[in-house]
C-alpha positions as CSV (number, residue, x, y, z in Angstrom):
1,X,-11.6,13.4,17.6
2,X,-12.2,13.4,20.6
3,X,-9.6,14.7,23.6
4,X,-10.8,13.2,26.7
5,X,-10.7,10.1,24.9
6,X,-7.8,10.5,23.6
7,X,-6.2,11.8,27.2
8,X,-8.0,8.5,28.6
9,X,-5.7,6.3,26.9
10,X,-2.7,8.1,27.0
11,X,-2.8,8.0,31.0
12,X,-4.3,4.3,30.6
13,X,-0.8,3.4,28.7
14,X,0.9,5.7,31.1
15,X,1.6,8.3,28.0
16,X,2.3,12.1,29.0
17,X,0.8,14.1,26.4
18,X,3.4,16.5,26.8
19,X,6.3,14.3,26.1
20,X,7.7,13.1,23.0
21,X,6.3,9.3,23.5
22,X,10.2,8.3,21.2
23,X,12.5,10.4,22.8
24,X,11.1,12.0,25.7
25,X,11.7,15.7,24.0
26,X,8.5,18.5,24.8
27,X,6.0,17.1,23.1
28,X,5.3,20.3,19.8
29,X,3.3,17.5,17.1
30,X,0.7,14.2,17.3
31,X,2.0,11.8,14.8
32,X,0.6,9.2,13.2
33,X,1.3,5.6,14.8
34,X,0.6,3.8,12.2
35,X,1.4,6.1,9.1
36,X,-1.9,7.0,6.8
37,X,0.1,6.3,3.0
38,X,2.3,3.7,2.5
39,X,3.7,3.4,-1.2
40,X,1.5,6.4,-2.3
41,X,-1.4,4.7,-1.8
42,X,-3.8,5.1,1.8
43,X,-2.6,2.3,4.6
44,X,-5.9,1.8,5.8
45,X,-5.1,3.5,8.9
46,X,-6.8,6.9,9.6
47,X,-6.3,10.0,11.3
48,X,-8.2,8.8,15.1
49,X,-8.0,9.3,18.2
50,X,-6.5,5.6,18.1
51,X,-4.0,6.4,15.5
52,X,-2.3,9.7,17.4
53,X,0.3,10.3,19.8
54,X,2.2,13.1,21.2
55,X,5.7,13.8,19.0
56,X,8.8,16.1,18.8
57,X,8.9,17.9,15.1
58,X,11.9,16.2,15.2
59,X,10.5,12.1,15.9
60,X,7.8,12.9,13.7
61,X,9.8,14.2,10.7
62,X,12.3,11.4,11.2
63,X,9.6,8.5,11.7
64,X,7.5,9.6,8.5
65,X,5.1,6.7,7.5
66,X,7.8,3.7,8.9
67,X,6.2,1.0,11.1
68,X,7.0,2.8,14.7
69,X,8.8,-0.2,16.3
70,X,11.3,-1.4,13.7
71,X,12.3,2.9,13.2
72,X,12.4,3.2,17.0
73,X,15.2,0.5,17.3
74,X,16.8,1.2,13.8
75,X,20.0,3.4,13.2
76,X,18.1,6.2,11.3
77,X,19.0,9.8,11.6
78,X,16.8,10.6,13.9
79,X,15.6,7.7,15.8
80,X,15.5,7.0,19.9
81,X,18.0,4.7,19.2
82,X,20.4,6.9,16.6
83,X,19.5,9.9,19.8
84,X,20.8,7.7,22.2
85,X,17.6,7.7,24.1
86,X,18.3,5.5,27.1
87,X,15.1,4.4,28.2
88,X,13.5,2.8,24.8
89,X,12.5,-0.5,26.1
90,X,10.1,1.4,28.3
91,X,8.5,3.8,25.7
92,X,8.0,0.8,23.6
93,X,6.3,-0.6,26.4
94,X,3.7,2.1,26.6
95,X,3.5,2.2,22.8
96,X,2.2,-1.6,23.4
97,X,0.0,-0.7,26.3
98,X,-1.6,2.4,24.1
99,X,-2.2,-0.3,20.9
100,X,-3.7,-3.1,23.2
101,X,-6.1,0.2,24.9
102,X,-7.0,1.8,21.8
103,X,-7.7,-1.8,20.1
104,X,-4.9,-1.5,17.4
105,X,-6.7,-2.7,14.4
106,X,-5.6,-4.5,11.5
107,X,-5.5,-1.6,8.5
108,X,-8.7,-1.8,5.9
109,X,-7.9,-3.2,2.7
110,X,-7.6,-1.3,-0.3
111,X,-10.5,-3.4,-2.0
112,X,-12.5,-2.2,1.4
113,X,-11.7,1.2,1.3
114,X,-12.7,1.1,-2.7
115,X,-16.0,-0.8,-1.5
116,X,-16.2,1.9,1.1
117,X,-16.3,4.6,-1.6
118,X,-17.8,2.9,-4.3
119,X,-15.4,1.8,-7.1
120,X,-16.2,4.1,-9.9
121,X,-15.4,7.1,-7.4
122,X,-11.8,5.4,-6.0
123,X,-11.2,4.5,-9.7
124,X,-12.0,7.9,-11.5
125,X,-9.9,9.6,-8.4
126,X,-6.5,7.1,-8.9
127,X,-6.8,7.8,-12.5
128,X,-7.1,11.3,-12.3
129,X,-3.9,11.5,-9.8
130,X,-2.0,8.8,-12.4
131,X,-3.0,11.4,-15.2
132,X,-2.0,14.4,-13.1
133,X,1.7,12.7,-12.7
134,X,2.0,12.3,-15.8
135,X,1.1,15.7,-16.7
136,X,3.1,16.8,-14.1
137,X,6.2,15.0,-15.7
138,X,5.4,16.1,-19.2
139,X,5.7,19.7,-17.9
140,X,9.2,19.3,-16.2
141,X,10.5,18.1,-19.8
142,X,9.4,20.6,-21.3
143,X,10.6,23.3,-18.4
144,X,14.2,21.7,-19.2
145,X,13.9,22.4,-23.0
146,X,12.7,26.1,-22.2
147,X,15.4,26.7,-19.6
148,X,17.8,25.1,-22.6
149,X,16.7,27.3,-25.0
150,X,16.7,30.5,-23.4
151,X,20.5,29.4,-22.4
152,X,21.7,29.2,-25.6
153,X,22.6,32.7,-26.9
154,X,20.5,35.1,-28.6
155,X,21.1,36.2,-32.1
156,X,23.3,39.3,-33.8
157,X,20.8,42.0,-33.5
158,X,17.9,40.8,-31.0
159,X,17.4,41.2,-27.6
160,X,15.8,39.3,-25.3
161,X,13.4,42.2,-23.8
């Protein structure tokens, strides 16, 4: 990444880097715009200089991977709006102005991205992760039948040590 990029478009869309661009709170995190997973899967957005602005813990917790716009005006715990953050038409303005300077681009496709990689890579990786779920859930059942077991009382006679 690089920073005097980066500090080039925040002052071109009149961004302090300091400054929560939500809320207006210190600035403590960089969050993601446009979020980098969306249903588990990658967005086709990436972590860039394009991609980052300056966050509270708090915004960026409470934004997570939702489209920035709709959660800025929504009622969720959390957002500008649910804060009470009086000047949101503005900050969405400079939230426009830093898409239009950094050249917001659509996201790449999944079928891209596996292009990108090479299919048998992407495919053997989403299959492993699938598989590792399912492990993964396999081994929480059987955690509930242990913690079951070792509930249920011990017999005359034997101990447990």
């Amino acid at each position: 990444m690089d920073p005097i990029a980066q500090a080039e478009l925040f002052a071109a869309a009149g961004i302090k880097e300091r400054e929560c661009v939500y809320c207006g709170a210190l600035a403590t995190d960089k969050d993601h715009l446009r979020g980098l997973v969306k249903a588990g899967r990658p967005s086709g957005h990436f972590h860039t200089t394009s991609n980052l602005v300056p966050s509270c813990g708090p915004c960026n917790q409470s934004k997570g991977a939702a489209d920035w716009k709709r959660w800025m005006l929504s009622q969720a715990k959390g957002s500008p709006t649910r804060k009470g953050t009086s000047d949101i038409a503005e900050r969405i303005g400079r939230l426009e102005a830093f898409e239009r300077e950094a050249g917001a681009a659509e996201p790449m496709s999944i079928e891209r991205l596996r292009e990108t990689v090479g299919a048998e890579l992407w495919d053997q990786y989403w299959q492993r992760l699938d598989d590792i779920k399912q492990m993964m859930t396999e081994a929480q059942a059987a955690s509930v039948q242990i913690e079951r077991r070792l509930a249920e009382p011990m017999p005359v006679g034997t101990s447990r040590q």
